[in-house]
Structures are given as C-alpha cells and as structure tokens.
C-alpha positions as CSV (number, residue, x, y, z in Angstrom):
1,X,0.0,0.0,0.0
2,X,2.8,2.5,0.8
3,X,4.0,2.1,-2.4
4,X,0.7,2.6,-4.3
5,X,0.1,-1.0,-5.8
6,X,-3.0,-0.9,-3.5
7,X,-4.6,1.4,-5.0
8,X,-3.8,-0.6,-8.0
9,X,-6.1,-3.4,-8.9
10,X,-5.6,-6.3,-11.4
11,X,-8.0,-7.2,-13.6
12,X,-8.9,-10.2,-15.3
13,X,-11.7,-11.7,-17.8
14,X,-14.8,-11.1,-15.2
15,X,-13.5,-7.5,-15.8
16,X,-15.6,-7.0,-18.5
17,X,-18.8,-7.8,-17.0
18,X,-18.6,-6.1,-13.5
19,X,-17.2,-2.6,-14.7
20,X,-20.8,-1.7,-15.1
21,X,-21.1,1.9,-15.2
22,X,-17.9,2.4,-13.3
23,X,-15.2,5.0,-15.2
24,X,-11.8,2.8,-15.4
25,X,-8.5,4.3,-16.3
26,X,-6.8,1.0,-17.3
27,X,-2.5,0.0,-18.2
28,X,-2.5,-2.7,-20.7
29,X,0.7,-4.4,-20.3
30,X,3.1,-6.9,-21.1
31,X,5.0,-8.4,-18.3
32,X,7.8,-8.6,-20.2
33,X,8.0,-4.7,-22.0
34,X,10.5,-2.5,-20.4
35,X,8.4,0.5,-21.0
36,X,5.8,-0.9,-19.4
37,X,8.3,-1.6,-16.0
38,X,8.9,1.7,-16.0
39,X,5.3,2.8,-15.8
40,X,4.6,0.4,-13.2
41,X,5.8,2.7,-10.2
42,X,4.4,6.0,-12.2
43,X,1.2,4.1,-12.2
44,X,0.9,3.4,-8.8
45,X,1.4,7.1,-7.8
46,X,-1.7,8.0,-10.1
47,X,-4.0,5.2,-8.1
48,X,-2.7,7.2,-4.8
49,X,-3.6,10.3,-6.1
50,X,-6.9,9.3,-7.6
51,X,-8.0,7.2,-4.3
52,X,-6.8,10.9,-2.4
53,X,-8.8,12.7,-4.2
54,X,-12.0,10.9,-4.2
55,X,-11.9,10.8,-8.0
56,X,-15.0,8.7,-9.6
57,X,-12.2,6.9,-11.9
58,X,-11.1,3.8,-10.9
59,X,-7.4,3.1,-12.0
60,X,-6.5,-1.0,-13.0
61,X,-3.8,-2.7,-15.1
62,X,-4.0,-5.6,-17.0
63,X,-1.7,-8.4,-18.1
64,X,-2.9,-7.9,-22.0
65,X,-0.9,-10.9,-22.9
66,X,-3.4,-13.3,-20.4
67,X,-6.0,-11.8,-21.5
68,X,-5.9,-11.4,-25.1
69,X,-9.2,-11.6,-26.2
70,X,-10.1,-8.6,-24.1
71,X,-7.5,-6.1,-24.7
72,X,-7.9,-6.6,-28.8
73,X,-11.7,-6.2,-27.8
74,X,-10.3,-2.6,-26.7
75,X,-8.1,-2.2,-29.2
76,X,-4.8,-2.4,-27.7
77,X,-1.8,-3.0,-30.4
78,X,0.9,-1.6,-28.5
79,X,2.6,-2.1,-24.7
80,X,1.6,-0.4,-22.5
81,X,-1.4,1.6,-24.0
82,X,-3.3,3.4,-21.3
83,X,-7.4,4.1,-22.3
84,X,-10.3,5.7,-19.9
85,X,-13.2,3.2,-20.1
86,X,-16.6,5.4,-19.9
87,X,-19.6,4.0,-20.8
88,X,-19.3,2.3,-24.2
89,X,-15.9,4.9,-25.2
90,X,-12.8,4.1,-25.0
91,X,-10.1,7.2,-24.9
92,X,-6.6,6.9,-25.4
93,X,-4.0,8.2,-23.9
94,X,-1.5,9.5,-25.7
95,X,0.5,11.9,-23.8
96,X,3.8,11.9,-22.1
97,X,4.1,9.0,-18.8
98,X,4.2,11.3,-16.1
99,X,1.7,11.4,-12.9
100,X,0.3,14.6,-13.3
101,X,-0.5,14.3,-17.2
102,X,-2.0,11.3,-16.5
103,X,-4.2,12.1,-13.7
104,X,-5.2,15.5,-15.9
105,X,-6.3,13.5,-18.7
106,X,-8.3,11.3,-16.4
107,X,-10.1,14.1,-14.7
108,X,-10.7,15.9,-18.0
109,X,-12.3,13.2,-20.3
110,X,-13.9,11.6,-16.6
111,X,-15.7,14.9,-16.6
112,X,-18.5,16.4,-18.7
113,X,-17.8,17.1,-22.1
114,X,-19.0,20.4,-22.1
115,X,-18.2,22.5,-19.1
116,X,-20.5,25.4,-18.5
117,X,-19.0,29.3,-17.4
118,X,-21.5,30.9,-15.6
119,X,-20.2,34.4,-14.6
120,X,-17.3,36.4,-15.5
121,X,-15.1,35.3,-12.8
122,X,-15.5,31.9,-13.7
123,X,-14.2,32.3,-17.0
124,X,-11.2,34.3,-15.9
125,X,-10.3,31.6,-13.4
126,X,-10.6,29.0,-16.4
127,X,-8.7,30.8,-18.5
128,X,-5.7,31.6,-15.9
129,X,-5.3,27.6,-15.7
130,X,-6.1,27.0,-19.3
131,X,-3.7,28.6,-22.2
132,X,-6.0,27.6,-25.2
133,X,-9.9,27.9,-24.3
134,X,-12.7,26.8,-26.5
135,X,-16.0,28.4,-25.8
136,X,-19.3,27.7,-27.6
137,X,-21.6,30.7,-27.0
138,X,-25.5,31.0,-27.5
139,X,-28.5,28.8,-27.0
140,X,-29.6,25.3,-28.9
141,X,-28.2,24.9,-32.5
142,X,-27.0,22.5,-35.0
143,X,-23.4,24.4,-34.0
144,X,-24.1,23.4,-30.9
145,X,-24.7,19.9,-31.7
146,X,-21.9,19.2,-34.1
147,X,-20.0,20.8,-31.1
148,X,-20.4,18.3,-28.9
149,X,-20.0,16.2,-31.0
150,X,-16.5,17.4,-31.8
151,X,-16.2,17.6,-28.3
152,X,-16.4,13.6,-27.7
153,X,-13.6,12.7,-30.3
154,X,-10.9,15.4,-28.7
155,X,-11.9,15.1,-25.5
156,X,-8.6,13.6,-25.0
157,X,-6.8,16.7,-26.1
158,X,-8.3,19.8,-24.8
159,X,-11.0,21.2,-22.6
160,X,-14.7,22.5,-24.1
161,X,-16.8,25.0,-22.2
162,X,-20.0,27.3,-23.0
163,X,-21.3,30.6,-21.9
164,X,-23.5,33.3,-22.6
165,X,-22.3,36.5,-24.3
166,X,-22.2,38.9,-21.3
167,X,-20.0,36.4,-19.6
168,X,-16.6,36.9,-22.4
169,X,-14.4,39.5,-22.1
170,X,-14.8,43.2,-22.9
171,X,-12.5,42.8,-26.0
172,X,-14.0,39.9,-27.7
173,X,-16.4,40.9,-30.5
174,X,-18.6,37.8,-32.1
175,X,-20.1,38.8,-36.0
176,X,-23.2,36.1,-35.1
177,X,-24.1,34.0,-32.7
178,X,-24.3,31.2,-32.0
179,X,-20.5,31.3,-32.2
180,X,-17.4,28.9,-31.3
181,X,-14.4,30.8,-29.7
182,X,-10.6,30.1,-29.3
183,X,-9.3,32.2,-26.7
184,X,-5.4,32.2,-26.6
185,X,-2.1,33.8,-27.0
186,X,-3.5,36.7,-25.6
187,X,-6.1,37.4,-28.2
188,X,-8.8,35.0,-29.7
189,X,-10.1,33.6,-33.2
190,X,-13.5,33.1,-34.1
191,X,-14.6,29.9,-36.1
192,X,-15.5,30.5,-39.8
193,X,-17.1,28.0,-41.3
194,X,-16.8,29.0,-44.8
195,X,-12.9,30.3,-44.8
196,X,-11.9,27.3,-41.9
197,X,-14.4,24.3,-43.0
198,X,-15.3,21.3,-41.0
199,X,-15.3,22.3,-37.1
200,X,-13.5,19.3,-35.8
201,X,-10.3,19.9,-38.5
202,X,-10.4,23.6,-37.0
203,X,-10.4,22.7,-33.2
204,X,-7.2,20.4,-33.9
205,X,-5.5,22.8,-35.2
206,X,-6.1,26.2,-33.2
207,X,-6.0,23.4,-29.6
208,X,-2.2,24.6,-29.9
209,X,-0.5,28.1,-28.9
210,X,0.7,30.1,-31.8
211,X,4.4,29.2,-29.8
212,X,5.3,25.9,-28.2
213,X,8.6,24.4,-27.0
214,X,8.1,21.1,-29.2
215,X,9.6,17.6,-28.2
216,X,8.7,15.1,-29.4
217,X,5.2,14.1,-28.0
218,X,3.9,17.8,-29.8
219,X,5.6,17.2,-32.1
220,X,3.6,13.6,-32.8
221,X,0.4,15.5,-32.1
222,X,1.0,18.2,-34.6
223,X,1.1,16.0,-37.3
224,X,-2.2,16.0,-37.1
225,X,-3.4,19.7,-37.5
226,X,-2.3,19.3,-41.4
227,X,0.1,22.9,-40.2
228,X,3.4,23.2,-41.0
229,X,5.8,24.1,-38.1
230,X,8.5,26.5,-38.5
231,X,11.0,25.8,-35.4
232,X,14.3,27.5,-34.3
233,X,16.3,24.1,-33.8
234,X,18.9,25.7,-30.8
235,X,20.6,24.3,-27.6
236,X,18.8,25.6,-24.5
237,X,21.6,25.6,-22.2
238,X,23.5,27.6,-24.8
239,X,22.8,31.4,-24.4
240,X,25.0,32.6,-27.0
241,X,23.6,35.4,-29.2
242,X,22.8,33.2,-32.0
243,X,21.2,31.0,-30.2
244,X,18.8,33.7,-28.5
245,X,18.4,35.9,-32.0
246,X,16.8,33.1,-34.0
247,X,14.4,31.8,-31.5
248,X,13.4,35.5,-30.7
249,X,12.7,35.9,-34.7
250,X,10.2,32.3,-34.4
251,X,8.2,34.2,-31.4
252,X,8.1,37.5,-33.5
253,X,7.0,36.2,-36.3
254,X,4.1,33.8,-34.5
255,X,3.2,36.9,-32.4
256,X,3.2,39.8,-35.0
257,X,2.0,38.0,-38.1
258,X,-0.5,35.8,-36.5
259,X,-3.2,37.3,-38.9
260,X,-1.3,36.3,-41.6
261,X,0.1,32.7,-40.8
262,X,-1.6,30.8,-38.4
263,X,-4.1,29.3,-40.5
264,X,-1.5,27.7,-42.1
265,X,1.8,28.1,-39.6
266,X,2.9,26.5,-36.1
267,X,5.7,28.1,-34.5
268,X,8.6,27.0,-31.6
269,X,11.6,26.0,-30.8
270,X,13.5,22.6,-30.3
271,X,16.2,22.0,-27.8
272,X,18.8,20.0,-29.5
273,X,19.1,18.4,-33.0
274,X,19.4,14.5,-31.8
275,X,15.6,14.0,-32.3
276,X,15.1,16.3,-35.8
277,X,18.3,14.5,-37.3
278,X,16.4,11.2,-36.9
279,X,13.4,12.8,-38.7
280,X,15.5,14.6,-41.4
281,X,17.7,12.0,-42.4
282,X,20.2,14.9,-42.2
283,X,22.6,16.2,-39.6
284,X,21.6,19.2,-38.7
285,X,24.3,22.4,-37.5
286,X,22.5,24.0,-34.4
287,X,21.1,27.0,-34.3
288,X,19.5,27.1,-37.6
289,X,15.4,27.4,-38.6
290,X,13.5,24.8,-40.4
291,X,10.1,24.3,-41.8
292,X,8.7,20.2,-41.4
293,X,6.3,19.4,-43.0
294,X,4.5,16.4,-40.8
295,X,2.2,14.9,-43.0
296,X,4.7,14.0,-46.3
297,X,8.0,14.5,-44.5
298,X,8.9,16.9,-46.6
299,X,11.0,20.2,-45.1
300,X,12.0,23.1,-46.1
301,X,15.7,25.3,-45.3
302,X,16.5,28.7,-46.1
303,X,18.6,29.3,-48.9
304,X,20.6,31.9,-46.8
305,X,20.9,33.4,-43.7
306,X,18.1,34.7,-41.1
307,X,19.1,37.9,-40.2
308,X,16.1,39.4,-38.8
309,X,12.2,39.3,-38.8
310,X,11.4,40.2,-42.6
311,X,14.0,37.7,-43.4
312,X,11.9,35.1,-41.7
313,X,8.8,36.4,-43.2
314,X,10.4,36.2,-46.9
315,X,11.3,32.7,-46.2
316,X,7.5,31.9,-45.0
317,X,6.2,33.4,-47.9
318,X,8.3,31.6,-50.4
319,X,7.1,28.4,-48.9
320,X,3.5,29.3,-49.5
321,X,3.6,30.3,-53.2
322,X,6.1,27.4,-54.0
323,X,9.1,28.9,-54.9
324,X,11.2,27.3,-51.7
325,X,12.5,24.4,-52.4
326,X,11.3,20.7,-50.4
327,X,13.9,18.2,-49.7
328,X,12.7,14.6,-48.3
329,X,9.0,13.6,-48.8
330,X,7.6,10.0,-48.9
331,X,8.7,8.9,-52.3
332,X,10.3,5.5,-53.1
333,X,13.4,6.8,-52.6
334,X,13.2,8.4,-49.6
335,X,11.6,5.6,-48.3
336,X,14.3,3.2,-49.3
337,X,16.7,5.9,-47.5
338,X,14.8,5.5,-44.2
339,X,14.8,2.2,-44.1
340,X,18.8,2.1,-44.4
341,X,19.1,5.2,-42.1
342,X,16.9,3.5,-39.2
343,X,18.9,0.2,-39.5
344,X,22.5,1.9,-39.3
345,X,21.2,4.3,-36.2
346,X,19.7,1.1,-34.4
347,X,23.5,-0.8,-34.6
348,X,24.9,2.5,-33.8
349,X,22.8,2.7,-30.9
350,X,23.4,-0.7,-29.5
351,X,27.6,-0.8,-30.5
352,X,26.9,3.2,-28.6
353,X,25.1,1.8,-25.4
354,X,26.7,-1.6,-25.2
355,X,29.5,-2.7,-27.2
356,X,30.0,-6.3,-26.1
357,X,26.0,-7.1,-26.3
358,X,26.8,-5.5,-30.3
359,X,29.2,-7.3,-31.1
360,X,27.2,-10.4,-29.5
361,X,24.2,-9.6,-31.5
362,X,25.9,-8.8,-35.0
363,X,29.7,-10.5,-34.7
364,X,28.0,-14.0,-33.6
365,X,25.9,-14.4,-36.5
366,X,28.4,-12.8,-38.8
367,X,30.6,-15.4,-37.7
368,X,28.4,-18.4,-38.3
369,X,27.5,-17.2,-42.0
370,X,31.3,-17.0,-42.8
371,X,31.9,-20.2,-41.1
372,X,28.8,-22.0,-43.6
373,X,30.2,-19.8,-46.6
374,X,34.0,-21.5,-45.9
375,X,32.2,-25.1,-45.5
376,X,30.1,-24.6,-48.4
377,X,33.5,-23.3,-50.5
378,X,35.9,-26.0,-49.5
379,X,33.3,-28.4,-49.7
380,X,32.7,-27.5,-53.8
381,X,36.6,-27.4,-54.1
382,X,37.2,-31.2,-52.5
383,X,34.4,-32.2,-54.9
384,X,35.9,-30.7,-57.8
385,X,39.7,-32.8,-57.3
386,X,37.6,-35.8,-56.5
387,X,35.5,-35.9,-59.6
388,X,38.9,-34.8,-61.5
389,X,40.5,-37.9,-60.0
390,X,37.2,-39.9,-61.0
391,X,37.9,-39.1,-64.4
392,X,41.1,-39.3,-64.9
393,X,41.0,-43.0,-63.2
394,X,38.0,-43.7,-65.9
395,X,39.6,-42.6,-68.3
396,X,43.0,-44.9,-67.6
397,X,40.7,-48.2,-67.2
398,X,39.0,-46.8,-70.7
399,X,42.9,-47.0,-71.7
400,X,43.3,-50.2,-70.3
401,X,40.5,-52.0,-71.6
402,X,41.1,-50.5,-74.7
403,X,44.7,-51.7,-75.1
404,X,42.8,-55.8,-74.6
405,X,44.5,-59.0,-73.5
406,X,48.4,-59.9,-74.3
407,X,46.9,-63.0,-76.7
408,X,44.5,-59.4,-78.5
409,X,47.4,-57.6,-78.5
410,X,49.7,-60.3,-80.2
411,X,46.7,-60.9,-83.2
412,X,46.2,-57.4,-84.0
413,X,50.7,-57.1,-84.2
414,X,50.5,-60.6,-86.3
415,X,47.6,-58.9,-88.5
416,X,49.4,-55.5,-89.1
417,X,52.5,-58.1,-90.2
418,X,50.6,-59.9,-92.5
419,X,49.2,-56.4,-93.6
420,X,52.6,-55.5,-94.6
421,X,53.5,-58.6,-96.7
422,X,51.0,-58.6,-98.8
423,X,51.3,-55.3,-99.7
424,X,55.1,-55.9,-100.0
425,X,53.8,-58.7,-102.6
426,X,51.4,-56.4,-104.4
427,X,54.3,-53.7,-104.9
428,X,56.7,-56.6,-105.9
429,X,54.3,-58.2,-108.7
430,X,53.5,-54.7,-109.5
431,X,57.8,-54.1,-110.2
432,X,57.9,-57.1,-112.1
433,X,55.1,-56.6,-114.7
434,X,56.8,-53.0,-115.3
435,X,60.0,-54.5,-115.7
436,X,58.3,-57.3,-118.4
C-alpha cells in the first residue's frame, strides 16, 4: 500500500462484466516490455492520487498478454497503451508518462464534455489555468450539436466549455451567434465556417499556442493539424547570441504576423538536434530554422541566412507560393533511404550503449555465415579434385580395356604383319610386270 500498488487493482476476464457503469482508467501491459516496467511505479502514484482525491475513476492494469481476447476487444496493439473506459468509449492516452498528465487526462475526459461558465469570474479563473480555451456561446443549435459532437472525439486533447455572451471579455467581438471561440495567445479567433471548414479539423488545429517548445510528443500530435511548423532548432543551455536571435525571430514572427500565418503556420523552438536528425535523415548544424512538413516528410531550409524578422517572413512566404525548395518527402526513394538510415542508427545505438551485447548480437551471427560460406566453399573445391580424380582413373581403365588382352594384343601385331607382306607382294608383282 505504501507504495501505491493498493490502490492498483488487477484485472482479469470477469473484468468486463462487472465494470458496469464504473469510469476505469486501465494499463494494458506486457510483463515482459521495459516501457511498461517503468510505468509500473508512475502508475501506482496515479492510483494514490486518484483514491486521495476521491476521484470517480477507478485506475487498474492488465496483463494484455493473459487476457488477449479482451485487450484486442479494446483495441490495444501496442505495450503499455493506457485508455479511460466510460460508458461504451474508450479514450486513449497518448500523452507523455508522467503522474500529473496522466491524472489530468483522467479528470478531463472523466468529466462532462461540455463545461459550462457561468459568470465572469469563472471564466477568468478558467482561463488563468487553461492557455488555449474553446467556448461555444448561444442557446440550442446545429453548432451546438456538431460541437459536442466534436467535443467527444478530442476530449482527450483539450477542454470544451460554454457561456452566454455577457459572460466573455470586454474585447471579444462575435459577428453572429451562435458562435465557437478560441481564446489564446493573448487574443482570440472566431470559427469560420466557410474560410476554416469542418469544425473538428479547425479545433485540432487552433487546440495549440501560436508558440510551443516542441519535443517530441507535440511534435507527434501536430502531425495531425495538417500545419506546418517552422521551429528554431537551438541548444537551451546555450545562451550565446545566435542562439537567442533566432528563437526570438520564431516568437516574433508567430506573435506579429499571426493574422497572416496561423491558418497555415505552427511556431517554436527545439532544444537539440538528436531528435530532428532522426526525422530529417540529415545532420543538422544548431542554431538554424527549419520548416517540417509532418504529414509527407517533406522540409523546407532557407537558402541563406536569417538575419532578422522580414527575413523570416520572406522565407514563410516563399514556402506558401512554391518557390522554396522541399527536400525529403515520402517517395520510393526516400523511403528506401529510411529504411537504411533507421537500420544503421539502431546498430549504432546498440555498439553506442553496449559494445559487447553489439558485437554479441551482430559478430555472432556474422561469424556463423562466414563459417557456412567457408564449408560450403571447400566443400565444392574437395568435390571438384575428386570428380577430377574420378575421371582421370576412368579414363586410364578406358585406356586399359582398350589396349585388350596380351593373346588381343599379339593378333592385332600378327595382322598389321601380314598387312605389310601382302602389300610388299602387291608392290613386288607390280615391279615385275613394269619391268616385263
């Protein structure tokens, strides 16, 4: 108990019956995954926490390997895969393994779907603990219902709330109502359905801040908001002046041109190049700026250097209309090149982290293929002199049989004799008659 596995339970096949109407935050896992080892005390701290503060959501693990049937009833593929069971839905989890993302997520899709503001002070505490707020505001509506509705898909994401008009802030001006609001970055964006089309495909993109620090969980979810992200790839720790000046152009551009890009454009920065070498295919020089491209892997690199703010604007611009030029994509080729690239940075990895278990792993069976090529060679090269010696014995008893018997031998010698004589004869009569 002191170590939170009592607040932990296991769960087998009767799970499924007697969860009822009870919310379950489950771990699927594989005793034998490392990932999901290191989960295991991470997941015993959120069913402390939960059980401490009287949370509704119950929080469970199970062995997915026992119980098969169950967890591909659930959809699990991968170890460990963490879902919210409410109801008939079943929400993944997606975010980094930490305590208090995890418990977040629980409370947030455990909740309502859509949370209600009902004064002014309400929404200004929501907003002081929530960076990117979407509001629906007005009365019943088909917006309202394909709201909810977008609501229970990305739940798991982001937080939905309502109010009346007179409950927004002073500055926030609505065309019509009924309305959907983004409040963030200071400002806010109101959903257009003609210039920002299907609600749902607008929501994942704006559930972002016009500047993020991306790693590589974002940077997994942003591939999904169909943006492309233009990030200052620096060293954190570094605070040299090139380091600082491009990452101050990314938040200048995001912040002063937000009319202008962020339909289209998702701005930070990256500490480190490690992660965004493995993406590119490319080693990177830090600090420098790049445009990715998530969903064909293409990206995009200045053709000179970032001096300032317009500099980063050109270079945005040239993108749009097509006259930068992509490198990488999705083709054949580039496909081909992953496939080599991933294979040589997973033996570096190992040879980097363990060099005996490498050369284990690749000298061992390296060894045995040269010892079978060597066997297979000297076995073709003995065969080759034997069947030469085969022959060549063959051939002397075809010799030998064809030379016959002493008594054969001493016919044919008598029958070339008496070959000779008689042509001695003929030749002699022939003499004769010419001397006659």
């Amino acid at each position: 108990v002191a170590s939170g596995a009592g607040f932990v339970e296991d769960l087998d096949e009767s799970f499924k019956e007697n969860r009822k109407d009870d919310i379950w935050l489950v771990d699927f896992y594989a005793p034998w995954c490392g990932h999901c080892k290191k989960l295991e005390p991470v997941w015993n701290e959120v069913g402390v926490e939960m059980k401490s503060m009287g949370s509704p959501v119950k929080v469970g693990k199970m062995d997915a390997t026992s119980f098969s049937s169950i967890a591909s009833e659930f959809g699990v593929r991968g170890y460990p895969t963490i879902k919210l069971l409410k109801g008939d839905l079943a929400y993944n989890y997606r975010g980094p393994r930490t305590k208090d993302d995890i418990i977040e997520f629980a409370n947030r899709v455990a909740g309502p779907l859509i949370r209600p503001l009902p004064s002014q002070h309400m929404f200004e505490h929501v907003q002081k603990r929530h960076r990117v707020l979407f509001v629906y505001v007005g009365g019943e509506s088909p917006l309202k219902e394909k709201y909810i509705e977008v609501a229970s898909e990305l739940i798991v994401y982001t937080y939905f709330f309502s109010a009346s008009e007179d409950v927004l802030p002073e500055y926030v001006t609505l065309p019509e109502m009924p309305a959907v609001v983004v409040v963030k970055d200071g400002t806010y964006f109101v959903y257009d359905e003609y210039e920002d089309g299907d609600l749902s495909s607008w929501i994942n993109r704006e559930r972002f801040q016009g500047y993020l620090h991306v790693d590589g969980f974002t940077l997994y979810e942003l591939g999904d908001t169909g943006k492309l992200l233009a990030i200052a790839v620096i060293d954190d720790k570094n605070s040299s002046v090139e380091h600082t000046r491009l990452k101050s152009i990314i938040q200048e551009v995001a912040r002063d041109y937000r009319d202008h890009f962020h339909r289209d454009f998702q701005f930070g920065h990256m500490d480190g190049n490690d992660y965004i070498n493995s993406l590119l295919m490319d080693d990177l020089t830090i600090p420098t700026i790049v445009v990715l491209n998530t969903s064909n892997q293409q990206y995009f690199l200045p053709d000179r250097h970032i001096e300032n703010t317009e500099d980063m604007v050109q270079f945005i611009n040239n993108i749009l209309d097509g006259t930068a030029e992509a490198q990488g994509g999705d083709g054949l080729l580039q496909r081909i090149k992953r496939i080599i690239y991933d294979a040589k940075s997973t033996v570096m990895s190992v040879f980097k982290s363990s060099p005996l278990l490498g050369c284990f792993l690749f000298g061992l069976p390296l060894g045995v293929i040269s010892i079978m090529c060597y066997g297979i060679c000297t076995a073709d090269t003995d065969g080759g002199v034997d069947e030469h010696e085969g022959i060549k014995k063959e051939n002397g008893d075809r010799e030998l049989t064809d030379e016959g018997s002493e008594e054969e031998q001493e016919e044919e010698k008598n029958g070339r004799y008496t070959e000779l004589s008689d042509g001695e004869l003929k030749q002699k009569d022939i003499m004769e008659k010419k001397k006659d």
